[in-house]
C-alpha positions as protocol buffer text, in pm:
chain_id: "A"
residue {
  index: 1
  type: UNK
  ca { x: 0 y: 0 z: 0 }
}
residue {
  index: 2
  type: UNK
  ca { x: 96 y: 347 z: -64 }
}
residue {
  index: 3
  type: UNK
  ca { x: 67 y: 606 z: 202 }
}
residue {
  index: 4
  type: UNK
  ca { x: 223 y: 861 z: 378 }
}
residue {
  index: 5
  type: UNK
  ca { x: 290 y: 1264 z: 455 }
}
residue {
  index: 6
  type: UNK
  ca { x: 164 y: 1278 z: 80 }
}
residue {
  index: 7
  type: UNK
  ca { x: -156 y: 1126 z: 97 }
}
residue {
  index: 8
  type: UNK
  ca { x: -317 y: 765 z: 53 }
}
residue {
  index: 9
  type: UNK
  ca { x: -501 y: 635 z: -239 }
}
residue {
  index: 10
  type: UNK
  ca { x: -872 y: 621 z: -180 }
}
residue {
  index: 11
  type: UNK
  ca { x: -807 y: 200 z: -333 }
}
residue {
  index: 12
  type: UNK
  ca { x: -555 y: 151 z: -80 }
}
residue {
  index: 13
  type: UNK
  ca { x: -769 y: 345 z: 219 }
}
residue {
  index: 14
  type: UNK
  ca { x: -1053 y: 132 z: 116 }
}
residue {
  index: 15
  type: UNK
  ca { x: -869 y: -195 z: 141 }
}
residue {
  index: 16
  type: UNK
  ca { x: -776 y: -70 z: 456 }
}
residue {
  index: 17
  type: UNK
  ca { x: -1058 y: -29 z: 593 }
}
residue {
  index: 18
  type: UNK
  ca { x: -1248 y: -371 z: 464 }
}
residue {
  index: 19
  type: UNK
  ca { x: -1384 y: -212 z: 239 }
}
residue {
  index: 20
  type: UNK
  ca { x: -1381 y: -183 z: -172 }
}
residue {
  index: 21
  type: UNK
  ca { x: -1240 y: 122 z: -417 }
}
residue {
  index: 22
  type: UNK
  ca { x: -1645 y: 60 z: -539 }
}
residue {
  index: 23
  type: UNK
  ca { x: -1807 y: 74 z: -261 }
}
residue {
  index: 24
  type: UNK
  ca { x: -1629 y: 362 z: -141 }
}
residue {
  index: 25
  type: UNK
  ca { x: -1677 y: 548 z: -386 }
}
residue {
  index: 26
  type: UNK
  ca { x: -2041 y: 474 z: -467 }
}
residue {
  index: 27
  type: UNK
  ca { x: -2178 y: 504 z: -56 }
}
residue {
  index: 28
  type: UNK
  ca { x: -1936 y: 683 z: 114 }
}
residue {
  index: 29
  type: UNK
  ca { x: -1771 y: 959 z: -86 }
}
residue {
  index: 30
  type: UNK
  ca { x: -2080 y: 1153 z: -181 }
}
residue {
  index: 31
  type: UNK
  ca { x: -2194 y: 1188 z: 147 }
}
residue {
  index: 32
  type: UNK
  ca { x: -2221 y: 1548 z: 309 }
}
residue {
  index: 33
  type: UNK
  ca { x: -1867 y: 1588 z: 510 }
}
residue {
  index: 34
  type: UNK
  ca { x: -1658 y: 1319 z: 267 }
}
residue {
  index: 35
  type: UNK
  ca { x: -1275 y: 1473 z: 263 }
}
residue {
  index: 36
  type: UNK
  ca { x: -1143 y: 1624 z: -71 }
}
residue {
  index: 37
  type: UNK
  ca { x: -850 y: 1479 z: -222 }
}
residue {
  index: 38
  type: UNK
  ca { x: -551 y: 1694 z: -117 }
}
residue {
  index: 39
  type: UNK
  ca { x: -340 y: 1644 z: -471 }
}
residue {
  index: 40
  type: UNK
  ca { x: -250 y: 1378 z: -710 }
}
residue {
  index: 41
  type: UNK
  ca { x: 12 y: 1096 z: -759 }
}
residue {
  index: 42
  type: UNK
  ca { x: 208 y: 1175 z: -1032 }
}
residue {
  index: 43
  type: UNK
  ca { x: 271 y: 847 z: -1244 }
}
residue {
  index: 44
  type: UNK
  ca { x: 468 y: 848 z: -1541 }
}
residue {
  index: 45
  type: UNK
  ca { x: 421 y: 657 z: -1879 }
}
residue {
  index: 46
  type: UNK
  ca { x: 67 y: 575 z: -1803 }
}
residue {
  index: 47
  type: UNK
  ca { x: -270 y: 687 z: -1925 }
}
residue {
  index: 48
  type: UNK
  ca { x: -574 y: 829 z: -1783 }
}
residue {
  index: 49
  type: UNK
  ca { x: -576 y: 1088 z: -1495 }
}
residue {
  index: 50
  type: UNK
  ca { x: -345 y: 1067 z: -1204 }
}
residue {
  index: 51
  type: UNK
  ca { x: -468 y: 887 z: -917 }
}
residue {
  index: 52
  type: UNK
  ca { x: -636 y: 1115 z: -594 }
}
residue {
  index: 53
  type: UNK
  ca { x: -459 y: 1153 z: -296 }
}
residue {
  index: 54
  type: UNK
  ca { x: -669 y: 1191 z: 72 }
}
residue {
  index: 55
  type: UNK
  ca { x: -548 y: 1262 z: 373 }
}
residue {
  index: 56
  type: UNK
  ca { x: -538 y: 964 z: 576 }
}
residue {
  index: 57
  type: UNK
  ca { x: -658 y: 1114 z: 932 }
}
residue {
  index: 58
  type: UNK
  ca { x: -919 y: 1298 z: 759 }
}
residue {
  index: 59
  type: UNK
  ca { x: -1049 y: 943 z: 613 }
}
residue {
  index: 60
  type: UNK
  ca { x: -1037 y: 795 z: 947 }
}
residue {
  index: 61
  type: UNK
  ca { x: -1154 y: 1083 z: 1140 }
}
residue {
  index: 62
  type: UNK
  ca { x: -1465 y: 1144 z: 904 }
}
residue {
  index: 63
  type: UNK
  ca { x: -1552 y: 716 z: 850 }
}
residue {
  index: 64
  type: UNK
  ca { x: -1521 y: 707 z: 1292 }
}
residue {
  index: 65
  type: UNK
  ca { x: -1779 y: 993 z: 1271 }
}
residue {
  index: 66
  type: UNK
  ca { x: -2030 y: 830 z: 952 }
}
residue {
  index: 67
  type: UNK
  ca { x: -2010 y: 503 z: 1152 }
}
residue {
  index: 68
  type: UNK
  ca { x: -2130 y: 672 z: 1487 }
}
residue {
  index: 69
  type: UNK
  ca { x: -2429 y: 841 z: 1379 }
}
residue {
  index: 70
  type: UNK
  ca { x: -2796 y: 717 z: 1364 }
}
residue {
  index: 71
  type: UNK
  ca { x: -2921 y: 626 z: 1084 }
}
residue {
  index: 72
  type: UNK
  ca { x: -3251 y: 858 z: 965 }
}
């Protein structure tokens, strides 16, 4: 997994969490409060945009929050 001071991929903070790039994605990331990527990997001699970079805390911090709250 990639991570560190420059960010994690929202794939590998997904895995991390038990949890899939998809389904992340789809549920999670348009919710109200979801953190913004903070840049892009840069990665040479491939195609298609440059993968998003979070900020790890604010992943954790927000999904501790989204799991704690009742449910409408």
């Amino acid at each position: 997994m990639n991570s560190g001071p420059e960010g994690i991929t929202l794939a590998d903070w997904a895995a991390k969490v038990g949890r899939s790039e998809k389904y992340v994605r789809n549920f999670w990331r348009p919710q109200d409060g979801f953190p913004v990527p903070i840049s892009r990997r840069s990665t040479p001699h491939t195609t298609g945009p440059d993968p998003e970079l979070y900020d790890e805390a604010a992943l954790d911090a927000w999904r501790s929050r989204a799991l704690t709250q009742p449910t409408p």
